[in-house]
C-alpha positions as CSV (number, residue, x, y, z in Angstrom):
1,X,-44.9,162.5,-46.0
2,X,-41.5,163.3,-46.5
3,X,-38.2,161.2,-46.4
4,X,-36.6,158.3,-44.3
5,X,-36.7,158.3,-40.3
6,X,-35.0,161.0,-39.3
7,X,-31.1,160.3,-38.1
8,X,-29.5,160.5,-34.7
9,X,-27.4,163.1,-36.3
10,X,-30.0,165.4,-37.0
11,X,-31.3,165.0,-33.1
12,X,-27.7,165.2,-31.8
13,X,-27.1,168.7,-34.1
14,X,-30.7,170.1,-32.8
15,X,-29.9,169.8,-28.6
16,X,-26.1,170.9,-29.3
17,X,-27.5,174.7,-30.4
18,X,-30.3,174.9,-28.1
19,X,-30.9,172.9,-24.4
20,X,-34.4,172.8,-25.1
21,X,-35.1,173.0,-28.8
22,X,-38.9,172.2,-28.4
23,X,-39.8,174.1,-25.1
24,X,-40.2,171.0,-23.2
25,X,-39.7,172.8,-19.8
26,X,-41.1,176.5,-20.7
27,X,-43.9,176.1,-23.9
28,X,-47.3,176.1,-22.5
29,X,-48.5,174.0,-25.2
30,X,-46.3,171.5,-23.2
31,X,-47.8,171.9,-19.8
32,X,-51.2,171.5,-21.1
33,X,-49.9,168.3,-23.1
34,X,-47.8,166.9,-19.6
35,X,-51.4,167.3,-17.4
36,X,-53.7,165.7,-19.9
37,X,-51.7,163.1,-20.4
38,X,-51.1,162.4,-16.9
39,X,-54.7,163.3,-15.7
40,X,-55.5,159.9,-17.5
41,X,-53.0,157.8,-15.3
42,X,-54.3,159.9,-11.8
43,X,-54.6,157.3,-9.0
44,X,-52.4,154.7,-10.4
45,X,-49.3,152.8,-9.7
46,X,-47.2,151.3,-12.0
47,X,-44.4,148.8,-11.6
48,X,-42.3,149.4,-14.6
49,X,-43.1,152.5,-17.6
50,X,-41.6,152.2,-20.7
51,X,-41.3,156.1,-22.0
52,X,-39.8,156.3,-25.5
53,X,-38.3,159.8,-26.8
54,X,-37.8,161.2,-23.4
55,X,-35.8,164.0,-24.4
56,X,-34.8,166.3,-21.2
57,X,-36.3,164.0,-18.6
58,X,-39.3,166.4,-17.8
59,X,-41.9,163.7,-18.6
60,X,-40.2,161.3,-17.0
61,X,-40.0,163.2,-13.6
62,X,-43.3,163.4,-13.4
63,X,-44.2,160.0,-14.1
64,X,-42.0,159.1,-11.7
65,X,-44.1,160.1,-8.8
66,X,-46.6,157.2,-10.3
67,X,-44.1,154.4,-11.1
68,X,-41.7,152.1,-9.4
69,X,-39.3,151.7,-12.2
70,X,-38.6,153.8,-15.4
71,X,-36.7,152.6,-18.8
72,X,-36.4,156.0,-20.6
73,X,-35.0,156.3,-23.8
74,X,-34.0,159.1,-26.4
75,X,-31.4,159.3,-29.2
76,X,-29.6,162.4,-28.3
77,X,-26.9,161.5,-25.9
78,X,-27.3,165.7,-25.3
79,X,-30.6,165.3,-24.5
80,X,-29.9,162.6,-21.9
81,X,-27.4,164.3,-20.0
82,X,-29.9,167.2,-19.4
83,X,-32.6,164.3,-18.2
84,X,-30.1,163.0,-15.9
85,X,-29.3,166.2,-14.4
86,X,-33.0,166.5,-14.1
87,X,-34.0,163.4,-12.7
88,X,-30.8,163.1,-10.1
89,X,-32.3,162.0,-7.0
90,X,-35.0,160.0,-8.2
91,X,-35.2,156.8,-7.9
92,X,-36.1,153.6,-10.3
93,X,-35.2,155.7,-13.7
94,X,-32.5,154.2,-16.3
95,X,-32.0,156.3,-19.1
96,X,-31.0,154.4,-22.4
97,X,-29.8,156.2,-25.7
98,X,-30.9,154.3,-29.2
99,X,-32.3,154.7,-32.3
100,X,-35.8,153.8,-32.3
101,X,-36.6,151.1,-33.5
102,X,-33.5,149.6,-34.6
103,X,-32.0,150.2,-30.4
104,X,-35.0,149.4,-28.4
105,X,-34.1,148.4,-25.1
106,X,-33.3,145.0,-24.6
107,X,-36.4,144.3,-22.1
108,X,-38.1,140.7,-21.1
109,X,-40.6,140.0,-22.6
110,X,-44.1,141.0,-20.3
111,X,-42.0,143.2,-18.5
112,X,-44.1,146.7,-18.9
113,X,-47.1,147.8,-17.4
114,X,-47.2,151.3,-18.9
115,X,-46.2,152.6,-22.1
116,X,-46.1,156.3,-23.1
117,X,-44.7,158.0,-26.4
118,X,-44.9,161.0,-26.6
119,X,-43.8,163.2,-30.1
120,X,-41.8,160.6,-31.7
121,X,-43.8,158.5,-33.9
122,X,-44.0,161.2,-37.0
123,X,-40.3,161.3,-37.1
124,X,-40.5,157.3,-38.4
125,X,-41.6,156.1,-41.7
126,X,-44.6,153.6,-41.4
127,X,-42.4,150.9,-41.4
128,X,-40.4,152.3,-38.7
129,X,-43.5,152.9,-37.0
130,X,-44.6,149.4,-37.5
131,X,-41.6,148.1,-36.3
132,X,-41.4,150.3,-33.1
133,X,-45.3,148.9,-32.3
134,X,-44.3,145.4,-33.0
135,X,-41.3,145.8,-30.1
136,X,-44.2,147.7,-27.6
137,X,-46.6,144.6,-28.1
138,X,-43.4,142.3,-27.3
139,X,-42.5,143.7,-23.9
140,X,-46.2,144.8,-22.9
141,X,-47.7,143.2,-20.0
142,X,-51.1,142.3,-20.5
143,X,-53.5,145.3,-20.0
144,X,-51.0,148.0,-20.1
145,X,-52.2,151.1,-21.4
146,X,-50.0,152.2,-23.9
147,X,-50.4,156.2,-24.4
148,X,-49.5,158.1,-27.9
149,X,-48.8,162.3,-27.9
150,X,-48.7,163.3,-31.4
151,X,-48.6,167.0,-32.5
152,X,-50.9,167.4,-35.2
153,X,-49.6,170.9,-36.8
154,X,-47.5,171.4,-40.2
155,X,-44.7,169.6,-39.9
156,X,-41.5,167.9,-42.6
157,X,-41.5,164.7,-41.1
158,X,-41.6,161.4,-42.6
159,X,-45.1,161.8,-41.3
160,X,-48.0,163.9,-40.1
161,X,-48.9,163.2,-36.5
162,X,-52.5,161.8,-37.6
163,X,-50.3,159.4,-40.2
164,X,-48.2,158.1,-37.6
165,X,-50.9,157.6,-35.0
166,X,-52.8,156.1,-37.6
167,X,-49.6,153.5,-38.3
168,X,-49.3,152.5,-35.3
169,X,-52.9,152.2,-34.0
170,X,-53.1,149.8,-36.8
171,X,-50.3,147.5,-35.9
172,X,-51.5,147.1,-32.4
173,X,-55.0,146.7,-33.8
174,X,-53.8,143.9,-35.5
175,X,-53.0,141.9,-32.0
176,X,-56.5,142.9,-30.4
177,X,-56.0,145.8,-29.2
178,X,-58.4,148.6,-29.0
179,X,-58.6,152.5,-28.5
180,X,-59.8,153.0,-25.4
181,X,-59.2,156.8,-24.7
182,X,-59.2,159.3,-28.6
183,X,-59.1,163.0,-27.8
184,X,-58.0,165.8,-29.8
185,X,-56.4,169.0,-28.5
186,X,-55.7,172.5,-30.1
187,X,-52.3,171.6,-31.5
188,X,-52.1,167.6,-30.5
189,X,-53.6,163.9,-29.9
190,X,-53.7,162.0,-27.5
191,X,-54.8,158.7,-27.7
192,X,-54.8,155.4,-25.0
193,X,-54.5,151.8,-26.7
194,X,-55.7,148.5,-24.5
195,X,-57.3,144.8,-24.7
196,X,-60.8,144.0,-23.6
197,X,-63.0,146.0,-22.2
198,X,-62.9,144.5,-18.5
199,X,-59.4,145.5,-18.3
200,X,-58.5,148.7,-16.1
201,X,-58.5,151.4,-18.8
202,X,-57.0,155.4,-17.9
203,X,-59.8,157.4,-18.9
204,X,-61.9,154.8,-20.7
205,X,-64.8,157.1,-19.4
206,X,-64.2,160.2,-21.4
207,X,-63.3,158.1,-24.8
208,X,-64.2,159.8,-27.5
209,X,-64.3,158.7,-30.5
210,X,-62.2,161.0,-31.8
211,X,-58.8,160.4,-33.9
């Protein structure tokens, strides 16, 4: 563990020398990442995704094809003008630019149905981390699936990816939540967070164990 939560300066520095500084669109690591998680949400609608650090937009058009309305948000204004660009012509997506957790969108309370973040948490500190689950919880309908991506390779950020999973599954743990879905890839986690049992769960079947 190293340092504060990193800055939007540091973000806003990284997309203005390269469009794609983590190979969201090209890095196969990153297809294989996009279809697992998404093989978990196959067959469902949702009414309104929450997607936090969404970068160039390339999760968020595909999760589009699966949900109503989108609230995606990233720091790097950079970074949203590229999602934009990517997402024109698709409908229900607002893009919103903040510093997590500090600028989370201002969102009713109940209002979300899914929840996905996706290499973010490790560049909090635990309380950051803590925070950010603390705002999820607050605008989380109800059994909503919320869905965390963490790369689990070397890394100089506040936290490791296990860490900040870790920090976060805890916080939620706190309020009755449960992990429903605990796999680990070559270079990454996923994990899938929901209540009770009797509540429709993405790929509560294949749950693992794992973390």
């Amino acid at each position: 563990m190293t340092g504060a939560s990193w800055s939007r300066t540091v973000f806003e520095r990284m997309y203005e020398h390269h469009a794609d500084p983590w190979g969201f669109g090209t890095r196969a690591y990153e297809r294989d990442k996009y279809r697992e998680t998404l093989s978990l949400l196959a067959g469902r609608h949702f009414h309104h995704a929450l997607e936090l650090g969404c970068s160039i937009g390339v999760m968020t058009a595909q999760l589009a094809r699966q949900c109503a309305r989108i609230t995606a948000v990233d720091v790097a204004e950079a970074a949203l003008k590229r999602a934009r660009r990517r997402c024109a012509g698709l409908t229900g997506i607002s893009f919103h630019r903040g510093l997590l957790p500090g600028d989370f969108p201002a969102l009713p309370p109940r209002r979300c149905d899914l929840i996905v973040i996706s290499e973010l948490l490790y560049f909090l500190t635990p309380p950051d981390i803590g925070q950010l689950a603390t705002e999820c919880l607050h605008v989380r309908q109800a059994g909503a699936p919320v869905m965390l991506v963490n790369w689990t390779g070397p890394t100089d950020t506040p936290c490791n990816g296990d860490e900040a999973a870790g920090h976060f599954i805890d916080r939620c743990a706190a309020e009755g939540m449960r992990v429903v879905h605990a796999r680990r890839h070559p270079h990454y986690r996923l994990d899938v967070l929901n209540d009770a049992p009797h509540c429709p769960q993405p790929g509560a079947s294949h749950a693992d164990g794992g973390s």
